[in-house]
VOTORSE-840386 format. One record per residue (C-alpha): x, y, z; residue in one letter. Coordinates in Angstrom, 1 decimal. Layout:
N
X / Y / Z / a
...
***
This chain:
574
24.3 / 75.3 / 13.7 / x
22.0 / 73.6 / 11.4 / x
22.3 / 74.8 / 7.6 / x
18.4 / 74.6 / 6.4 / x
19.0 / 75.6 / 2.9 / x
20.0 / 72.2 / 1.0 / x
21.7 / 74.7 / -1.5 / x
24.0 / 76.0 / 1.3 / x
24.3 / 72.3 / 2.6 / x
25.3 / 71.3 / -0.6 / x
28.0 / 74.5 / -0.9 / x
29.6 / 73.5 / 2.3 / x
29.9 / 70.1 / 1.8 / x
31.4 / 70.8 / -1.6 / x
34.2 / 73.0 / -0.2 / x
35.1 / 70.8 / 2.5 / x
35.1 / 67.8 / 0.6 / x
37.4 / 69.4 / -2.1 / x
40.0 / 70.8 / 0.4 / x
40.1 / 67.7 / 1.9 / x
40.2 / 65.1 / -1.0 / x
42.7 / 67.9 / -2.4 / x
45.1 / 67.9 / 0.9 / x
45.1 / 64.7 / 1.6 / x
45.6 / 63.2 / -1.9 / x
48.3 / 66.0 / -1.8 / x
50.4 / 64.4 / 0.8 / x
49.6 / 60.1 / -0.6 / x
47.0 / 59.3 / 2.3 / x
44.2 / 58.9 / -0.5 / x
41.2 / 60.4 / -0.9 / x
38.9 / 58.4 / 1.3 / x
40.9 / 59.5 / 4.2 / x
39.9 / 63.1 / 3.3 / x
36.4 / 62.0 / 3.0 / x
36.3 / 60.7 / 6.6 / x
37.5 / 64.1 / 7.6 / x
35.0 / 66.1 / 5.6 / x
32.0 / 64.1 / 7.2 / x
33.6 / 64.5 / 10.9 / x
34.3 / 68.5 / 10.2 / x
30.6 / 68.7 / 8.6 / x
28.8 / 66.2 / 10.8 / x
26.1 / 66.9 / 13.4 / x
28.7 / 66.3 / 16.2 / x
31.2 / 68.9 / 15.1 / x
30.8 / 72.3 / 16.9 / x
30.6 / 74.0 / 13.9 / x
27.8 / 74.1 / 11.0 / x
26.5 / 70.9 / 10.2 / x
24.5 / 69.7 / 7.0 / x
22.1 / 67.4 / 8.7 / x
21.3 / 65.2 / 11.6 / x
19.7 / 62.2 / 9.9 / x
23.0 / 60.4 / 9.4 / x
21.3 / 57.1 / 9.5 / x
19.0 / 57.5 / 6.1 / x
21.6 / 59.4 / 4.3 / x
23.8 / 56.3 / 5.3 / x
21.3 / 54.1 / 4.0 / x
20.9 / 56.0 / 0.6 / x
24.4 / 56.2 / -0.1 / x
25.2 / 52.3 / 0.3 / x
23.6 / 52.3 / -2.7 / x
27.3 / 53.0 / -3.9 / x
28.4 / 49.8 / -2.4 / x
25.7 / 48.3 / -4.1 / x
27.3 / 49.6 / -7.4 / x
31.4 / 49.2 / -6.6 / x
30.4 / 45.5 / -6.0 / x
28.7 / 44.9 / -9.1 / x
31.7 / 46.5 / -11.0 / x
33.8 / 44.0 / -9.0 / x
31.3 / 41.4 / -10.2 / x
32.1 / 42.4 / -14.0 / x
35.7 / 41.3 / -13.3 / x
35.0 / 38.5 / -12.1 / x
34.1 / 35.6 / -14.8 / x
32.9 / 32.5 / -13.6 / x
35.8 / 30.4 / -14.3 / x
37.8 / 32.8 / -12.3 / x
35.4 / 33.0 / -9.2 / x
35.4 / 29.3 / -8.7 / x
39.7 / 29.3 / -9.3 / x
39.1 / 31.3 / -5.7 / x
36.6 / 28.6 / -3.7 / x
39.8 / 27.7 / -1.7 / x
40.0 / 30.7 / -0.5 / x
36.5 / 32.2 / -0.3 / x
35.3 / 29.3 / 1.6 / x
38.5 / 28.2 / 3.3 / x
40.3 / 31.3 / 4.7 / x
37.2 / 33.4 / 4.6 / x
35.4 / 31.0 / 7.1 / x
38.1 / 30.6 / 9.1 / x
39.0 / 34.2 / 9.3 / x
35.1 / 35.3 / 10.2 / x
34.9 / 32.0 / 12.9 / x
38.6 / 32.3 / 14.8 / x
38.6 / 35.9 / 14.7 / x
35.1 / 36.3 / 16.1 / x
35.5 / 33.5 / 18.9 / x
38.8 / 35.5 / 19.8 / x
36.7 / 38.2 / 19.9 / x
34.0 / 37.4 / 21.8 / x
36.5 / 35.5 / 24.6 / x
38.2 / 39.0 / 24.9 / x
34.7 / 40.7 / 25.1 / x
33.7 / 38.1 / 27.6 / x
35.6 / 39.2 / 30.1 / x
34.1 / 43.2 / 30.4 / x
30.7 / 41.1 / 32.0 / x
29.5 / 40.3 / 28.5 / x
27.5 / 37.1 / 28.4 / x
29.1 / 34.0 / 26.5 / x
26.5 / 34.8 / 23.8 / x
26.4 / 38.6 / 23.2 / x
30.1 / 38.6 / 23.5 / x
30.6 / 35.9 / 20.2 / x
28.0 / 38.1 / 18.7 / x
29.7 / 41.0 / 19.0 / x
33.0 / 39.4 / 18.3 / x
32.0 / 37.3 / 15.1 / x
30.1 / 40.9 / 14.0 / x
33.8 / 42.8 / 14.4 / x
35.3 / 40.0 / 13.0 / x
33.8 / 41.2 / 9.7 / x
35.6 / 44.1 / 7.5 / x
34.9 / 46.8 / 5.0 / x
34.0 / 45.7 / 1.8 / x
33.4 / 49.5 / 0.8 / x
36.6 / 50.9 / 2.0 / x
39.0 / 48.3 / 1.0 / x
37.9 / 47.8 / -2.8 / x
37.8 / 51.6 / -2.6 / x
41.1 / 51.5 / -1.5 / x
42.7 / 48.5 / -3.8 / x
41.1 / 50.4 / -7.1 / x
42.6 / 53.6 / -6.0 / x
46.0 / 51.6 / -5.9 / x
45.5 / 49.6 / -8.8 / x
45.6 / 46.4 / -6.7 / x
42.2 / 44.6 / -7.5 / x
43.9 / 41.9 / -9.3 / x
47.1 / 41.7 / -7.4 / x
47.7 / 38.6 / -5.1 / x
46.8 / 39.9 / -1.7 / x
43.8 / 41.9 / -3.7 / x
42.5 / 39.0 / -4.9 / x
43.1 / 37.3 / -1.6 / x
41.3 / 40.0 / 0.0 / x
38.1 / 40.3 / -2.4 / x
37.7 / 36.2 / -1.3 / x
37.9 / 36.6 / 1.9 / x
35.2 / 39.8 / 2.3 / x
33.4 / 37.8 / -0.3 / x
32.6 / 35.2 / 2.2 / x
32.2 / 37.5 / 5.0 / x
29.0 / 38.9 / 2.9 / x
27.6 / 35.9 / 2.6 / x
27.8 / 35.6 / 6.4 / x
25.2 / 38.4 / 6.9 / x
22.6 / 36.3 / 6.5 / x
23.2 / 33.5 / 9.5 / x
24.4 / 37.1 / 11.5 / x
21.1 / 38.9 / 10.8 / x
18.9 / 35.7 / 11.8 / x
20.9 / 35.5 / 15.3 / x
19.8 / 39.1 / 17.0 / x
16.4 / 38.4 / 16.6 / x
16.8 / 35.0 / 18.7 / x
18.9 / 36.6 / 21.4 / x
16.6 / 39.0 / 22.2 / x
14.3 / 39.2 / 24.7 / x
11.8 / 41.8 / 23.1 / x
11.7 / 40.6 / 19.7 / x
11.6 / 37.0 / 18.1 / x
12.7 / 35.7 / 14.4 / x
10.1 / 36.3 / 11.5 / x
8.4 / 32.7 / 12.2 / x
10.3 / 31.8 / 8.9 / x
12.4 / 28.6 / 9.5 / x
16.0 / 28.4 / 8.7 / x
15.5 / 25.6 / 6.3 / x
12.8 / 27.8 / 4.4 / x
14.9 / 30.8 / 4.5 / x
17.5 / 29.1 / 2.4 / x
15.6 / 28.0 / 0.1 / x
14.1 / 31.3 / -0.6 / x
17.4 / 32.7 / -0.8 / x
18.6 / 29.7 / -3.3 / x
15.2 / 30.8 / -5.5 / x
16.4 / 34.2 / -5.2 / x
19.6 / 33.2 / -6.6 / x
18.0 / 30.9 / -9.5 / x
15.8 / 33.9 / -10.6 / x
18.7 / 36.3 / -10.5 / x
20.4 / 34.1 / -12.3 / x
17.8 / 33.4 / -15.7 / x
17.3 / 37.1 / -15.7 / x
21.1 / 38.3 / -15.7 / x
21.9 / 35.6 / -18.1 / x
19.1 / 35.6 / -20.8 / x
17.1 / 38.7 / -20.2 / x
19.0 / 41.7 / -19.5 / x
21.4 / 40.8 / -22.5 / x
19.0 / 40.5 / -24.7 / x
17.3 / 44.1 / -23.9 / x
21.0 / 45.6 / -23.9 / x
21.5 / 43.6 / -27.4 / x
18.0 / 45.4 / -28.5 / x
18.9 / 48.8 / -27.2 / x
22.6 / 48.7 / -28.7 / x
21.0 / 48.2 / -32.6 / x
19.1 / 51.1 / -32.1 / x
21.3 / 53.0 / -30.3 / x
19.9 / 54.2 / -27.5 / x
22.5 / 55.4 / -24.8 / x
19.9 / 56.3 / -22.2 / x
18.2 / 52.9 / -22.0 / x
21.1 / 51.0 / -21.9 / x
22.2 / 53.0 / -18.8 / x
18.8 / 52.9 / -17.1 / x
18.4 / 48.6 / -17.8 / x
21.8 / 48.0 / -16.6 / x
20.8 / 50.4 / -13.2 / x
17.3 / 48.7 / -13.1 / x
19.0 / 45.1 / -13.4 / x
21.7 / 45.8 / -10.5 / x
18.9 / 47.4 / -8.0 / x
16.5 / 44.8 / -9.2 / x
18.8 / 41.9 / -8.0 / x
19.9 / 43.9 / -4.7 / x
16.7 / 44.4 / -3.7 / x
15.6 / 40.9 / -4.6 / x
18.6 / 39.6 / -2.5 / x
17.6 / 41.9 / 0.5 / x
13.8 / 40.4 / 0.6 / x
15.5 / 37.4 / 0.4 / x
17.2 / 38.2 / 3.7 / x
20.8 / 38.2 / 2.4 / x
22.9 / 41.4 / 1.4 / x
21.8 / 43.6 / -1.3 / x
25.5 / 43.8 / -2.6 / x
25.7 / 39.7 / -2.7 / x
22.9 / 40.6 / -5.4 / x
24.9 / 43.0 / -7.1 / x
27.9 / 41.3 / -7.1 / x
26.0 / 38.1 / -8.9 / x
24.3 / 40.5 / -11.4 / x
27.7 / 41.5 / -12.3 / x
29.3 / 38.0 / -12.5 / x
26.7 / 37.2 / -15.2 / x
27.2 / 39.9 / -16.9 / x
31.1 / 39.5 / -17.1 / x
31.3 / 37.8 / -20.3 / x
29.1 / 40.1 / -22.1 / x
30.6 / 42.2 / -24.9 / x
29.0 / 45.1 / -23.5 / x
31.0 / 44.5 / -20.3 / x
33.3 / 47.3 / -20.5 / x
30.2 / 50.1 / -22.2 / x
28.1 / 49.0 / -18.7 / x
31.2 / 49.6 / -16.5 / x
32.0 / 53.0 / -18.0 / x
28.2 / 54.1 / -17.8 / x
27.8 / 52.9 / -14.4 / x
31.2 / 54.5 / -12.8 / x
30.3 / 58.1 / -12.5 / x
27.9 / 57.2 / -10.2 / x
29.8 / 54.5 / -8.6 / x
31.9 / 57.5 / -7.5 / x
29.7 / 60.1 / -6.5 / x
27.4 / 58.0 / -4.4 / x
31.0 / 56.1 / -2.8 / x
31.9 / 59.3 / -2.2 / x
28.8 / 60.5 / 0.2 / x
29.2 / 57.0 / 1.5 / x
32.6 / 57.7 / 3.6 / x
31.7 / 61.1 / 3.6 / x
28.4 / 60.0 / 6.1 / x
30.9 / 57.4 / 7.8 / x
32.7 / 60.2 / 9.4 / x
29.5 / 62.1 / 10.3 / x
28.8 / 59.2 / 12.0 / x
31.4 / 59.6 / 14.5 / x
30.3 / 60.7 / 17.7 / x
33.5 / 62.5 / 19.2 / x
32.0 / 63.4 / 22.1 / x
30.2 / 60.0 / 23.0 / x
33.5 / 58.5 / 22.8 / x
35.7 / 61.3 / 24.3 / x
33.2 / 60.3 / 27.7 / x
34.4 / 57.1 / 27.6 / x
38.1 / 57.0 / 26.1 / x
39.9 / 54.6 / 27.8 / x
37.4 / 51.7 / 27.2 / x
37.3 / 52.8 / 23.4 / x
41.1 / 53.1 / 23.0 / x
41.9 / 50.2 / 24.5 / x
38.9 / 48.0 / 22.6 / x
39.8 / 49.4 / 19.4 / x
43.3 / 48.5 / 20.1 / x
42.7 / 45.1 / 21.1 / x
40.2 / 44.4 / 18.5 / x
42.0 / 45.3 / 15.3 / x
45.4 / 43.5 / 17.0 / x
43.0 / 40.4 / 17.3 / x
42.0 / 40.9 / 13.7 / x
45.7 / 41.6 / 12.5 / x
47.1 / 38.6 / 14.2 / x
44.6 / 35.8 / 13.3 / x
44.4 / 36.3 / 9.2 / x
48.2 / 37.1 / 9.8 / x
48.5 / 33.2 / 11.1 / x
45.7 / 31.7 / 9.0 / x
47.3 / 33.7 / 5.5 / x
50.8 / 31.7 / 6.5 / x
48.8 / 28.6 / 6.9 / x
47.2 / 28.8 / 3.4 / x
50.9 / 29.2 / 1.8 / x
51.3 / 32.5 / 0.9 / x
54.4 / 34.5 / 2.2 / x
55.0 / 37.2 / 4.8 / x
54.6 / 40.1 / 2.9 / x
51.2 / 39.1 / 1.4 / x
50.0 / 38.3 / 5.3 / x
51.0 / 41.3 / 6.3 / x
49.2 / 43.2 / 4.0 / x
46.0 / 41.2 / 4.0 / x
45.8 / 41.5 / 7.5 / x
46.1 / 44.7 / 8.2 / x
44.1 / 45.7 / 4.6 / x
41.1 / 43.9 / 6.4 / x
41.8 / 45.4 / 10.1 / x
39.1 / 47.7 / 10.0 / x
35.5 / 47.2 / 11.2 / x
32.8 / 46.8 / 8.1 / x
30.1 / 48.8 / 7.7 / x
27.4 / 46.1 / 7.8 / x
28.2 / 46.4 / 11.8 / x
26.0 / 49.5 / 11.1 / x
22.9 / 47.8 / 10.7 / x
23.8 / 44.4 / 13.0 / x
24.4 / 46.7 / 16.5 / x
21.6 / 49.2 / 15.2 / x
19.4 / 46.3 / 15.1 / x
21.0 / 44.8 / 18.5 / x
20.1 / 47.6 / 20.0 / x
16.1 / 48.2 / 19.1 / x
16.2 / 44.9 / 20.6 / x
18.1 / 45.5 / 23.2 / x
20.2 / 42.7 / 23.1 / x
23.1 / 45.5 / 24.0 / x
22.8 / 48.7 / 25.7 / x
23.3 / 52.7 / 24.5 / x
26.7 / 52.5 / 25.7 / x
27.8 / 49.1 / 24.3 / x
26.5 / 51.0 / 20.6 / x
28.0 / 53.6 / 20.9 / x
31.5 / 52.0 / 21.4 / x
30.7 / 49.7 / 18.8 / x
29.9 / 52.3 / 16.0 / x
33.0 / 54.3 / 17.2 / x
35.3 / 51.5 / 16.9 / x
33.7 / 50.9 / 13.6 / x
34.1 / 54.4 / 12.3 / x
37.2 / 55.1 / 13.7 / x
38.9 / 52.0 / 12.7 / x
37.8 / 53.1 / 8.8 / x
39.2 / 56.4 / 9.4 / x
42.6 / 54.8 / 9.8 / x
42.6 / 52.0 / 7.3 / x
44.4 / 54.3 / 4.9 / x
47.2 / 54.8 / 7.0 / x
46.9 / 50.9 / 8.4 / x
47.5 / 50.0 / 4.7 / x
50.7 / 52.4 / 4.2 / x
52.0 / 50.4 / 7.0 / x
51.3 / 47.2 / 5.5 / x
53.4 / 48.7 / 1.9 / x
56.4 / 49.6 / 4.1 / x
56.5 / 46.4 / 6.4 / x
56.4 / 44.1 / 3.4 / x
58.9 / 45.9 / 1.4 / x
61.2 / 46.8 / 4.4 / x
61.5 / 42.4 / 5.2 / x
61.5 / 41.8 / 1.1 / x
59.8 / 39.0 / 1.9 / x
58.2 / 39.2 / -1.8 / x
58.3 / 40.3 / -4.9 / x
55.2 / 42.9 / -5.4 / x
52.5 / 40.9 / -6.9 / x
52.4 / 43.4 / -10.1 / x
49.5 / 42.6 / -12.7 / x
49.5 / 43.3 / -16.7 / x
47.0 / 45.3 / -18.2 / x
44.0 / 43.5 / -19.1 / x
43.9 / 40.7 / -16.9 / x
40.7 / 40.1 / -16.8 / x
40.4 / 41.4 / -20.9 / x
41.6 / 38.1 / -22.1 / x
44.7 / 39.2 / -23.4 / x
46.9 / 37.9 / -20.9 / x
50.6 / 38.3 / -22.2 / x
53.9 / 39.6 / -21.5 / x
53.7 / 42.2 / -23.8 / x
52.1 / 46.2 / -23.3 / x
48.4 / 46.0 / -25.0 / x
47.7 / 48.4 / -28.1 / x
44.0 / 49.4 / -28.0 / x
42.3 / 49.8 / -31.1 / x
39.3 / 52.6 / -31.2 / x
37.3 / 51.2 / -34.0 / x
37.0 / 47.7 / -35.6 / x
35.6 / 48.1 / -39.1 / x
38.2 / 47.4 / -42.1 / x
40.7 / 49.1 / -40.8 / x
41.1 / 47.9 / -37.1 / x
40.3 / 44.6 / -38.4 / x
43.4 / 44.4 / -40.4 / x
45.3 / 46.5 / -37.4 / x
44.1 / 44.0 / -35.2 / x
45.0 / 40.8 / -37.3 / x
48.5 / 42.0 / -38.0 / x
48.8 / 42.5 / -34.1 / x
47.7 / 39.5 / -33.4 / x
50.3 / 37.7 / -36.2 / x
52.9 / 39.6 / -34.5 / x
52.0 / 38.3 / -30.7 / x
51.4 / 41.8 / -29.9 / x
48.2 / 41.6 / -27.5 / x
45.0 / 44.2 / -27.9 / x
41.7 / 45.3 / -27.1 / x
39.3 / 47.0 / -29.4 / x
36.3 / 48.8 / -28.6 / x
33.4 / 49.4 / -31.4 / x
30.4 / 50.8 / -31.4 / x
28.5 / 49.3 / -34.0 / x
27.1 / 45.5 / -32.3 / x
27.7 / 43.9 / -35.9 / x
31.5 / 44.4 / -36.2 / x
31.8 / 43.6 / -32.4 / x
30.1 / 40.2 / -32.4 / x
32.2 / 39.8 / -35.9 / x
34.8 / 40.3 / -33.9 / x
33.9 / 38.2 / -31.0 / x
33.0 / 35.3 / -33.8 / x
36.6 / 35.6 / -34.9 / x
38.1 / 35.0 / -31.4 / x
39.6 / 38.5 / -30.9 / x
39.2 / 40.8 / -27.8 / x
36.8 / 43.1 / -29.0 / x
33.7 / 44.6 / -27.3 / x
31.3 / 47.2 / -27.3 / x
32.5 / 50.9 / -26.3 / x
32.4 / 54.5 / -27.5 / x
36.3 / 55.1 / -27.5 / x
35.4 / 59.0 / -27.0 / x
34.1 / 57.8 / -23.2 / x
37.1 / 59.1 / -20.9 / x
35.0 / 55.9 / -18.1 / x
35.9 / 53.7 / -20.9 / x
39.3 / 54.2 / -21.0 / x
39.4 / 54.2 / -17.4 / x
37.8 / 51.0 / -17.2 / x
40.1 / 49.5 / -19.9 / x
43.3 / 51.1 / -17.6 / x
44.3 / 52.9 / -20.4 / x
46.9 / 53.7 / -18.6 / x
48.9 / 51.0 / -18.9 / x
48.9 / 50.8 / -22.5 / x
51.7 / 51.1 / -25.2 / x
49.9 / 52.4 / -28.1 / x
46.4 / 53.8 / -28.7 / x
45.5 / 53.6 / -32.7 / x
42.3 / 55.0 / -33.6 / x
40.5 / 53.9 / -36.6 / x
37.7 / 55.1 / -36.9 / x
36.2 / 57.3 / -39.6 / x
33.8 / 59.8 / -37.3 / x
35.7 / 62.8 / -37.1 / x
34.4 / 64.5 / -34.2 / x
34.2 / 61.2 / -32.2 / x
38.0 / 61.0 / -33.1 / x
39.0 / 64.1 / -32.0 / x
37.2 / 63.7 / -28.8 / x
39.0 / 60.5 / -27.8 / x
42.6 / 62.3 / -28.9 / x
41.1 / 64.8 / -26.6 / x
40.7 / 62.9 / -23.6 / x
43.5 / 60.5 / -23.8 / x
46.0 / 63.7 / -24.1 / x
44.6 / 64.9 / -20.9 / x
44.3 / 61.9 / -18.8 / x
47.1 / 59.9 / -19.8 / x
49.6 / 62.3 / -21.2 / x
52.3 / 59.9 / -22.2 / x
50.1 / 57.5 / -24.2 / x
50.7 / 57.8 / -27.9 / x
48.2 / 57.7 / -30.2 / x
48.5 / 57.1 / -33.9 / x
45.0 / 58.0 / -35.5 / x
43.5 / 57.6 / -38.8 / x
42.0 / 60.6 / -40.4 / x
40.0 / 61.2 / -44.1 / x
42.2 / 63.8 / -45.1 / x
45.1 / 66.8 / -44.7 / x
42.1 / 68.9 / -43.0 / x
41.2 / 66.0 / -40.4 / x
45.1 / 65.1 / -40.3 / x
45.9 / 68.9 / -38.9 / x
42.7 / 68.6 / -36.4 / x
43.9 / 65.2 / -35.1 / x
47.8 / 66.6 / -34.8 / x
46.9 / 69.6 / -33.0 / x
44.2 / 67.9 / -30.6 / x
47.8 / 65.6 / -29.6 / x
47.8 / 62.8 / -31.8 / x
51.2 / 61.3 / -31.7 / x
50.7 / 60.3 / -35.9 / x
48.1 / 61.1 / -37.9 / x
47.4 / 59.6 / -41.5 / x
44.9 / 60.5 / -43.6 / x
43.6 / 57.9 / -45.6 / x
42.6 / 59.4 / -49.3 / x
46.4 / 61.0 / -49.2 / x
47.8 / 57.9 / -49.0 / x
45.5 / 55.5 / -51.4 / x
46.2 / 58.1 / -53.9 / x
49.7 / 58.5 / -53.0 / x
50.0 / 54.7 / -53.6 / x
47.7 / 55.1 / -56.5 / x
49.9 / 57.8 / -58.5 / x
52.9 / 55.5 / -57.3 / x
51.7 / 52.4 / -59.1 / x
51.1 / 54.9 / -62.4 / x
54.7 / 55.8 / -62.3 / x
55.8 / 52.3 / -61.8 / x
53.3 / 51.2 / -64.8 / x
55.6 / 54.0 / -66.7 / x
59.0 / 52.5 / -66.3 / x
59.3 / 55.2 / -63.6 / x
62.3 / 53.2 / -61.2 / x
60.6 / 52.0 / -57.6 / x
63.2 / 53.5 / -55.8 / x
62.7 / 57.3 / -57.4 / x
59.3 / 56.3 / -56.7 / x
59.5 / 55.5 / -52.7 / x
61.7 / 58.3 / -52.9 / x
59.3 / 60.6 / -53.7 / x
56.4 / 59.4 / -51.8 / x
58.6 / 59.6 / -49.1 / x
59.2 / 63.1 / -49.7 / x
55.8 / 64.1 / -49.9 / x
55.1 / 62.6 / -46.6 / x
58.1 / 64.6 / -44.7 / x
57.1 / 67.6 / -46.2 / x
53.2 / 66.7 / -44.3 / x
52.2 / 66.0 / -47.8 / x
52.5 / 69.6 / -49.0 / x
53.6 / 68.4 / -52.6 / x
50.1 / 66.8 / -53.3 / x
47.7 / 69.4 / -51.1 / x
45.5 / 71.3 / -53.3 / x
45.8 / 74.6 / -53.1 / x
43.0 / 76.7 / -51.5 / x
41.1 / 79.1 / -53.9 / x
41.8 / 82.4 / -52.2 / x
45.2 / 81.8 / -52.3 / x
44.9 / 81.0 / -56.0 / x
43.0 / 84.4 / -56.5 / x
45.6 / 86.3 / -54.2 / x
48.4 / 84.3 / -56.9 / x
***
């Protein structure tokens, strides 16, 4: 049954989604497991109600998503740090797409394939999900860890190997032929791509965000950051490469900006939503039926396949020196089927360069092989820790901030006078931070000075998200906008319940507003300057220092009752 109404579409795909997400999450398979379910149970090849049959352009809309979890990658990835991974991008990635798709194709050649259409199919399966497994390794808090990083370099290169993929259908075919463009032109289209890209993520687009920060203006930053990430997709995709290898450059220059962490937070709610329809459309996308026709040939390709996959970036992770446990879970984090196989067996097939039958195994393995990924990757965990074969490959909070210590990060909400001299005696001490300001001046101060500090509204709960708050010791809050203060206290108390938070307030009134919205400490400034002001009087007075720290020590235990002036109704009631 066919739900026209997009309202009722909308409602059922809402409650399924939740239940599912809910459930699953409930139990530790993750939430993009649930989403896999949600699209199968609301798909057009359930046998109950479906939202829609036009799976394929929904698909296509919602890899916009992709387009935006790879530019967030890209953020985290500086330069220097991208090319500290060349060994691996275009050493073990290369290997991993060649070996795996020649094994592959051999495998495929024997099932009456020809020699060409089997490698094609092989070296296309040899690629994995980008999508799911970032998805995946932020979910787990394993982007930066050793086999995440190894991971990220070897899907890297497998994006860049859409190109050379995309150009071979066309020349198998028998219907339709290449665009007349040659190979060598092609690349150098794509390396002018790249060169414009490149001036306008570097010069340009910081200069508008710079421009739109001194005035303020929240909903231009957010609509120049979303028009420089689609701008350099869809540039790359004329180009004939991947729209996400444009994303994921956009967001590479943009890493060293000190807006970096402001553009990640803005862009993340979407991220989310749109990642979210993404699995939800893989799963419609499984045809149970189809498959169910011809189950044994599925089974036992999907079985072979991901066991071919498992097996060679097992052996070639060993040959690059890393140990058991990280081979393990590399290879089976990257068993799955990517989603670019989408587009390469949908354009096989308008050019029939492979039957119905051969696409709709294809997709199925593809789908199906996402839908277990989750579960792949839980195997991985308990292999590797069940051998000890390493030591889990933990990372420090902020990385990828620049403040790469052994210590817990403090992050400081404000960096005028205040956070300035917070951050400096931090900094004397060893003690490593972060500091988010909103005001451009004081953060390119900052910046000027050599200290971690970059452009964010500390009240943004995507900001602290982006900054993993979470793995903080201490969050100190200087700055001197009450309601912005009390809506950071706000959200860090109900997203990361165990943080403290030590937060600077104007006075007793702001103090009690701060205390009760969860700070850990609150101090409110005037108290104190003219608690140390009537201290020095006494002192100036022959008063001794010790009755005098005494006191002031008093006054503060009893929350500086001794000094609060008394209201004037209780003066009339008096």
């Amino acid at each position: 049954m066919h739900l026209e109404s997009f309202l009722t579409s909308a409602l059922l795909l809402l409650i399924v989604t939740s239940i599912a997400v809910t459930l699953f999450k409930q139990f530790g398979l993750g939430s993009v497991l649930g989403l896999l379910v949600s699209g199968i149970i609301v798909g057009p090849y359930s046998p109950g109600p479906y939202i829609t049959t036009h799976v394929d352009d929904i698909r296509h809309f919602t890899e916009l998503g992709v387009v935006l979890l790879l530019f967030v990658i890209g953020l985290e990835m500086k330069p220097s740090r991208l090319w500290s991974m060349r060994r691996d991008v275009l050493g073990l990635g290369s290997l991993q797409i060649t070996l795996t798709g020649i094994a592959i194709g051999i495998y495929l050649y024997f099932f009456q394939y020809s020699w060409p259409i089997a490698l094609l199919i092989g070296l296309t399966f040899a690629l994995s999900s980008t999508a799911f497994v970032l998805q995946l390794l932020q979910e787990r808090g394993e982007i930066a860890s050793k086999h995440g990083t190894t991971a990220f370099s070897v899907l890297l290169m497998q994006d860049m190997a859409i190109v050379p993929l995309l150009a071979i259908v066309p020349i198998m075919s028998v219907t339709g032929e290449l665009s007349g463009v040659p190979l060598w032109k092609q690349f150098a289209i794509i390396v002018g791509t790249l060169v414009l890209i490149a001036g306008f993520g570097r010069y340009i687009v910081p200069w508008v965000l710079n421009h739109l920060v001194g005035q303020r203006n929240k909903e231009g930053f957010l609509l120049v950051v979303m028009l420089a990430v689609f701008l350099a997709a869809w540039a790359m995709h004329l180009s004939g490469a991947s729209m996400v290898l444009g994303a994921f450059i956009m967001g590479v220059l943009l890493s060293d900006s000190r807006y970096r962490l402001q553009i990640q937070a803005a862009i993340e709610p979407y991220k989310g939503i749109l990642m979210s329809l993404f699995f939800v459309t893989v799963g419609m996308s499984i045809n149970i039926q189809a498959l169910a026709d011809q189950l044994a040939v599925f089974l036992q390709h999907t079985v072979v396949i991901v066991a071919i996959k498992v097996f060679v970036l097992f052996i070639l992770v060993l040959a690059f020196g890393y140990t058991r446990g990280v081979a393990i879970r590399i290879s089976l984090l990257l068993s799955q089927g990517g989603e670019f196989g989408f587009v390469l067996f949908g354009s096989a097939k308008a050019l029939q360069v492979i039957d119905d039958g051969t696409f709709v195994i294809a997709i199925g393995v593809i789908s199906v092989t996402m839908l277990l990924t989750p579960l792949i990757v839980r195997l991985g965990d308990n292999l590797a820790r069940r051998l000890e074969l390493e030591e889990v490959d933990t990372t420090l909070a902020f990385k990828e901030l620049d403040a790469e210590t052994s210590g817990k990060p403090v992050i400081i909400g404000g960096y005028g006078r205040v956070g300035h001299a917070v951050g400096i005696m931090l900094h004397s001490s060893g003690v490593p931070f972060i500091a988010f300001d909103t005001d451009p001046v004081k953060v390119k101060q900052g910046r000027d000075d050599m200290m971690p500090v970059y452009y964010g509204d500390i009240g943004d709960p995507e900001l602290l998200a982006a900054a993993h708050a979470e793995r903080a010791s201490l969050v100190v809050l200087t700055i001197d906008h009450s309601p912005t203060a009390l809506q950071a206290v706000s959200h860090i108390r109900t997203h990361f319940p165990q943080l403290p938070v030590i937060a600077r307030a104007r006075d007793l009134v702001d103090c009690a507003n701060l205390t009760e919205a969860g700070a850990t400490h609150a101090y409110p400034e005037a108290v104190e300057s003219s608690l140390r002001l009537g201290g020095l009087a006494l002192e100036m007075i022959n008063i001794p220092e010790d009755q005098v720290d005494q006191l002031i020590e008093d006054v503060r235990s009893d929350n500086y009752q001794l000094v609060c002036p008394i209201p004037r109704e209780e003066k009339d009631q008096g």
